[in-house]
SETOR-745490 format. One record per atom (N, C-alpha, C): residue number from 1; residue in one letter; atom name; z, x, y. Coordinates in nm, 2 decimals. Example, Ala and Ser with C-alpha at 12.3 -4.5 7.8 and 13.67 -1.06 7.14 Angstrom:
BEGIN
   pos   code   site        Z        X        Y
     1      A      N     0.78     1.32    -0.57
     1      A     CA     0.78     1.23    -0.45
     1      A      C     0.78     1.32    -0.33
     2      S      N     0.71     1.28    -0.22
     2      S     CA     0.71     1.37    -0.11
     2      S      C     0.79     1.29     0.00
END
This chain:
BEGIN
   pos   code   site        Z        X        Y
     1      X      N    -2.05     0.85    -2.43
     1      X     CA    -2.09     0.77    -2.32
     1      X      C    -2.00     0.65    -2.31
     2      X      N    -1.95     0.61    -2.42
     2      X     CA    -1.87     0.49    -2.40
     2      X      C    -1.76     0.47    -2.35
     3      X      N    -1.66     0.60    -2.41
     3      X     CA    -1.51     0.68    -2.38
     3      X      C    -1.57     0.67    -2.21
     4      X      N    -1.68     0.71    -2.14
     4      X     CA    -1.70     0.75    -1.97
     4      X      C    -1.67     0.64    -1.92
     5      X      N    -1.73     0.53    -2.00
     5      X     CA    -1.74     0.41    -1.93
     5      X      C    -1.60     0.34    -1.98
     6      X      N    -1.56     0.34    -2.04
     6      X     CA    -1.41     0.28    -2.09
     6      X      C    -1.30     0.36    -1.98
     7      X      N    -1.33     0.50    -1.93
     7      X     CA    -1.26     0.59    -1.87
     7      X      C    -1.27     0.51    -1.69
     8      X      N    -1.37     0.51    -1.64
     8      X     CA    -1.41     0.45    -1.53
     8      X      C    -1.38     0.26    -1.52
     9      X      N    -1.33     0.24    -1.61
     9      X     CA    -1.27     0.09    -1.60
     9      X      C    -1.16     0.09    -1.60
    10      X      N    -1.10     0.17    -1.68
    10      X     CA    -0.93     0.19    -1.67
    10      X      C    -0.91     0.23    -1.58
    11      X      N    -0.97     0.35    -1.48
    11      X     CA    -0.95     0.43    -1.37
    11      X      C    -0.97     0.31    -1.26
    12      X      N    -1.07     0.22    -1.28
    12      X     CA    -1.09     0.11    -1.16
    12      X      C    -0.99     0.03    -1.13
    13      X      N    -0.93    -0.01    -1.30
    13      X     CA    -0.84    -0.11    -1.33
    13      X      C    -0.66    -0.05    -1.25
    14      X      N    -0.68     0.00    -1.25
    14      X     CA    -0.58     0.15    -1.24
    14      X      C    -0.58     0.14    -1.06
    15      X      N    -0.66     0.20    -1.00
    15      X     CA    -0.66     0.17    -0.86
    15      X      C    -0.63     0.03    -0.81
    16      X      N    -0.71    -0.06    -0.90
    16      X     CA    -0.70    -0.22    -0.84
    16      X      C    -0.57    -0.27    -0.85
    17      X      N    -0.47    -0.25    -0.96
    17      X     CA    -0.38    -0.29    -0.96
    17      X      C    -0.28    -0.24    -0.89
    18      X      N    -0.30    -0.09    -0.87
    18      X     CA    -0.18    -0.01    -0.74
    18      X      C    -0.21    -0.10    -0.63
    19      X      N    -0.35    -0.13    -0.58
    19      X     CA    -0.38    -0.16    -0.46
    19      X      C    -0.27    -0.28    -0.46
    20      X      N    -0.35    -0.40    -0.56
    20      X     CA    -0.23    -0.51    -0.57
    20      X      C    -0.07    -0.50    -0.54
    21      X      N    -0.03    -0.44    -0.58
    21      X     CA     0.11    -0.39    -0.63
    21      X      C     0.16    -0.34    -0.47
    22      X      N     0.12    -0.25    -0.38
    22      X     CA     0.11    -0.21    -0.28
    22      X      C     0.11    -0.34    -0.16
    23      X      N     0.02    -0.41    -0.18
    23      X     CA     0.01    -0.52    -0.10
    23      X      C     0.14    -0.63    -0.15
    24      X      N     0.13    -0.61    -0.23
    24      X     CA     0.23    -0.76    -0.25
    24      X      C     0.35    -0.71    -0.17
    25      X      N     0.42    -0.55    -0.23
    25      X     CA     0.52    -0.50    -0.15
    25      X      C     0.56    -0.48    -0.05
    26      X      N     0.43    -0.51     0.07
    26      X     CA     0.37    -0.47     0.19
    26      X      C     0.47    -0.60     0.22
    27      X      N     0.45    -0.68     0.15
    27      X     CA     0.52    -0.86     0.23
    27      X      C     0.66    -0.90     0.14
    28      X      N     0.70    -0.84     0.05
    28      X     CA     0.83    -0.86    -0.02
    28      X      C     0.91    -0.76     0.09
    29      X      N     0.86    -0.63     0.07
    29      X     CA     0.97    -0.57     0.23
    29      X      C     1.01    -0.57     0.35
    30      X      N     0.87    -0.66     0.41
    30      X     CA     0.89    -0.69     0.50
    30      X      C     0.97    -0.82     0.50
    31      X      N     0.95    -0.92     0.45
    31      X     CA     1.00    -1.02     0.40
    31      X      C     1.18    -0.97     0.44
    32      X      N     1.21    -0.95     0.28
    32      X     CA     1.32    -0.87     0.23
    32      X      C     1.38    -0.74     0.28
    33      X      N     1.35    -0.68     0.35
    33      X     CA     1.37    -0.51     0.32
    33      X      C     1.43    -0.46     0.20
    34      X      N     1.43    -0.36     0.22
    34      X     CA     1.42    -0.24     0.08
    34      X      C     1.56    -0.32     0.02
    35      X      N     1.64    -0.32     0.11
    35      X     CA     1.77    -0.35    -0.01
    35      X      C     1.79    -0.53    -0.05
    36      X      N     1.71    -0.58    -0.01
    36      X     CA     1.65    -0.77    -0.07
    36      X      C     1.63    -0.75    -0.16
    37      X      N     1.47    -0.69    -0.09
    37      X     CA     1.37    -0.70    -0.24
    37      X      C     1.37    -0.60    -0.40
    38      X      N     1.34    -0.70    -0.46
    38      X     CA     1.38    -0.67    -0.60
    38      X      C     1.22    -0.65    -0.69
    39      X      N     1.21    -0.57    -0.77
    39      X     CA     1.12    -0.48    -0.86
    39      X      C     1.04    -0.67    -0.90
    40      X      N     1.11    -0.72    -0.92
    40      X     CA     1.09    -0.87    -1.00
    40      X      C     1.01    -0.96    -0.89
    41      X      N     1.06    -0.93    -0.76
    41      X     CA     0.96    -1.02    -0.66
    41      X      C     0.87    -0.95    -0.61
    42      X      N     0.83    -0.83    -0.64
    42      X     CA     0.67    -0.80    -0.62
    42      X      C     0.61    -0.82    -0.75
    43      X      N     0.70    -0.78    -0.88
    43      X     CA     0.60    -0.82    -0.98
    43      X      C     0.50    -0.92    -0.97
    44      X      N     0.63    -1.04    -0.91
    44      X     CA     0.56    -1.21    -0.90
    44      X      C     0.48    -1.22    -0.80
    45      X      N     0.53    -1.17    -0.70
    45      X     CA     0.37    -1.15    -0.57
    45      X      C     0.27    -1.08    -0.64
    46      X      N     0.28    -1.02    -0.74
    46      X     CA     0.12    -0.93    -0.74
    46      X      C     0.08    -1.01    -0.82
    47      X      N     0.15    -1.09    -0.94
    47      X     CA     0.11    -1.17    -1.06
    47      X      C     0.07    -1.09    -1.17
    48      X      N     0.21    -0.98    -1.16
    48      X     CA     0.20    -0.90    -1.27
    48      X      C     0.32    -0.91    -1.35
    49      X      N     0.30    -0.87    -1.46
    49      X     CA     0.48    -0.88    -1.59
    49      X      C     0.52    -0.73    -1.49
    50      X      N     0.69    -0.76    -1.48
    50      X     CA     0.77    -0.66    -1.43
    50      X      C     0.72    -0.49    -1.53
    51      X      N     0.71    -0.53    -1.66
    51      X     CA     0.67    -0.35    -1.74
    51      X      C     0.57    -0.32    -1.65
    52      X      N     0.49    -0.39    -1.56
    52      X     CA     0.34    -0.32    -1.55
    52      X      C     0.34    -0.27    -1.43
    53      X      N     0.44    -0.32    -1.34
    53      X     CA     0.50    -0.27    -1.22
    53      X      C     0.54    -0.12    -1.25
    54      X      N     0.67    -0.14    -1.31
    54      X     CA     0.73    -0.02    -1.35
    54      X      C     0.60     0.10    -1.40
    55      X      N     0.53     0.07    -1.50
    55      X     CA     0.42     0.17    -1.54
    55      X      C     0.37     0.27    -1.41
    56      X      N     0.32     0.21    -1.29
    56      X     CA     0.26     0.23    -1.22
    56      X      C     0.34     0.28    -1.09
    57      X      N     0.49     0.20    -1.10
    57      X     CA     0.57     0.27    -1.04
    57      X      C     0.70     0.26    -1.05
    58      X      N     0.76     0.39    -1.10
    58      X     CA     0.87     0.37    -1.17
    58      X      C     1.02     0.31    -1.10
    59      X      N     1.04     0.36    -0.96
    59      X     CA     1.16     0.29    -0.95
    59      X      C     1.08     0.21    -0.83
    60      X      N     1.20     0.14    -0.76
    60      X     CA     1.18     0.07    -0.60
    60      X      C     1.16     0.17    -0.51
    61      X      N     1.24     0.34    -0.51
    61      X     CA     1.23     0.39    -0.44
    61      X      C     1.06     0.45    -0.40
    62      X      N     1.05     0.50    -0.54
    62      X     CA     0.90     0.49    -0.51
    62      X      C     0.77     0.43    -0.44
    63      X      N     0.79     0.33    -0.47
    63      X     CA     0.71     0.22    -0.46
    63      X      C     0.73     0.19    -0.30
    64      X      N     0.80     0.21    -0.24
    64      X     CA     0.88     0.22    -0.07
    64      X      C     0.79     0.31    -0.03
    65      X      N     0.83     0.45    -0.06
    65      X     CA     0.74     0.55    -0.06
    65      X      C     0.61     0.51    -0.02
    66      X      N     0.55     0.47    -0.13
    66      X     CA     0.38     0.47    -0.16
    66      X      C     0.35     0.37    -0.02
    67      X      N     0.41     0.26     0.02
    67      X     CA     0.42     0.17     0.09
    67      X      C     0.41     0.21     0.25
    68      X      N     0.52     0.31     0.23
    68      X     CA     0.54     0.37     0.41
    68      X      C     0.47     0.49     0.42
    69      X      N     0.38     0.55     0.33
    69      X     CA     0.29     0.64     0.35
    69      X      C     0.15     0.55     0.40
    70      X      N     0.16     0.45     0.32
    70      X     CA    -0.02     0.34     0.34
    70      X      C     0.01     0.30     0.45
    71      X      N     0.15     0.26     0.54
    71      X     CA     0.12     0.18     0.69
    71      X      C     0.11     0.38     0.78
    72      X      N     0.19     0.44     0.71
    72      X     CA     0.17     0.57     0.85
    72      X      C     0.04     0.62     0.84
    73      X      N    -0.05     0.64     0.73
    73      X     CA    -0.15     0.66     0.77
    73      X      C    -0.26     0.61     0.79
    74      X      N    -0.23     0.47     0.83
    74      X     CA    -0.32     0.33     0.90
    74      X      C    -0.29     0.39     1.05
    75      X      N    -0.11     0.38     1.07
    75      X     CA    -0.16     0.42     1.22
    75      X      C    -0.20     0.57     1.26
    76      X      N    -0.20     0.65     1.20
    76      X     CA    -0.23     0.79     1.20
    76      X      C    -0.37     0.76     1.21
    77      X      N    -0.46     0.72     1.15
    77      X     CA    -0.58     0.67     1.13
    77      X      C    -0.65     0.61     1.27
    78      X      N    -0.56     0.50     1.34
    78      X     CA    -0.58     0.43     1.41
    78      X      C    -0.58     0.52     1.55
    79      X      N    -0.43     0.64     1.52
    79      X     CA    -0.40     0.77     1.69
    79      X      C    -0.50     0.80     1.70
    80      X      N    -0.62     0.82     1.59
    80      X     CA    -0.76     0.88     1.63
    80      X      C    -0.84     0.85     1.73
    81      X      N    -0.80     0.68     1.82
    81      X     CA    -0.89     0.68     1.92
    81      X      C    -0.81     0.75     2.06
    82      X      N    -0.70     0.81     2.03
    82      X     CA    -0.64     0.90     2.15
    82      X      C    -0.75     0.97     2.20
    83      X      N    -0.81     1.03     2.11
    83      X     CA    -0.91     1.17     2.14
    83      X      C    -1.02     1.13     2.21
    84      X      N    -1.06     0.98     2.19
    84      X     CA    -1.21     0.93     2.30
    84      X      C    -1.21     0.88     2.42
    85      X      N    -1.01     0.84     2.44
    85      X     CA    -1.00     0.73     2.53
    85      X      C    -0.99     0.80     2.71
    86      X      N    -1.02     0.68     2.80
    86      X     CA    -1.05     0.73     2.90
    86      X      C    -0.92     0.76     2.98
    87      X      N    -0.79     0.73     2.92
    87      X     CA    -0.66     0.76     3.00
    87      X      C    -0.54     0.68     2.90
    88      X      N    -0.43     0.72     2.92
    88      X     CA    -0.30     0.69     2.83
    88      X      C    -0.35     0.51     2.82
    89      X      N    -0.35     0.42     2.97
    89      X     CA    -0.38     0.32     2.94
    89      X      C    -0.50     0.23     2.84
    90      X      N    -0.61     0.30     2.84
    90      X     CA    -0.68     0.26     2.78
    90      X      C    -0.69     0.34     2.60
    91      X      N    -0.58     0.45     2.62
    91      X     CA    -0.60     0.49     2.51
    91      X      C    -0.49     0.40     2.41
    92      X      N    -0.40     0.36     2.49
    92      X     CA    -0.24     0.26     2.40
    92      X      C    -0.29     0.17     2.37
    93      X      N    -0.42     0.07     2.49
    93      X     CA    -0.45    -0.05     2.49
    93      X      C    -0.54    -0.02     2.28
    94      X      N    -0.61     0.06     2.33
    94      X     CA    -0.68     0.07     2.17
    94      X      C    -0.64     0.12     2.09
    95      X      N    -0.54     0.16     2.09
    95      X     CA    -0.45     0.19     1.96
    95      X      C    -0.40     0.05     1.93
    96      X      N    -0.31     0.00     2.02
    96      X     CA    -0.26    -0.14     1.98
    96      X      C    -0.37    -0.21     1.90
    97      X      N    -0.48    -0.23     1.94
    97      X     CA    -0.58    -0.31     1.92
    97      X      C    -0.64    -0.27     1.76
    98      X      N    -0.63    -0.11     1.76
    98      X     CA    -0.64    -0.06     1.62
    98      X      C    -0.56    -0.10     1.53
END
């Protein structure tokens, strides 16, 4: 029972810190773009030691990756109100809005 619960913290710890790591990158790229930003200034935006970055994701390229998958499927997410809307105009207007 303890290993479940030791397993479910690490696993928590584990998601929370990608989440981190993801977000900080979200504004170093944008910031910077891919060829600025450096492994070292999202470390510092997340307020993590650069090894812990790396653990979780090994190069920059990666980590880009993970990044431009979480904004395409925000708006992929967001195209969903195509399917309810009453015409192209009101369907753009709420996507934008999404």
């Amino acid at each position: 029972m303890i290993l479940s619960t030791q397993r479910n913290q690490s696993g928590s710890k584990r998601i929370e810190n990608e989440a981190l790591i993801i977000t900080a990158a979200e504004k170093i790229f944008a910031d910077m773009g891919y060829a600025g930003a450096t492994m070292q200034q999202i470390a510092d935006a997340a307020g993590l030691p650069k090894a812990n970055l790396h653990y979780y994701f090994p190069t920059k390229e990666i980590l880009y990756r993970n990044v431009i998958d979480k904004i395409f499927n925000l708006w992929l997410e967001a195209a969903d109100i195509f399917e309810s809307a009453q015409g192209p105009k009101d369907g753009l207007s709420s996507y934008i809005d999404a």
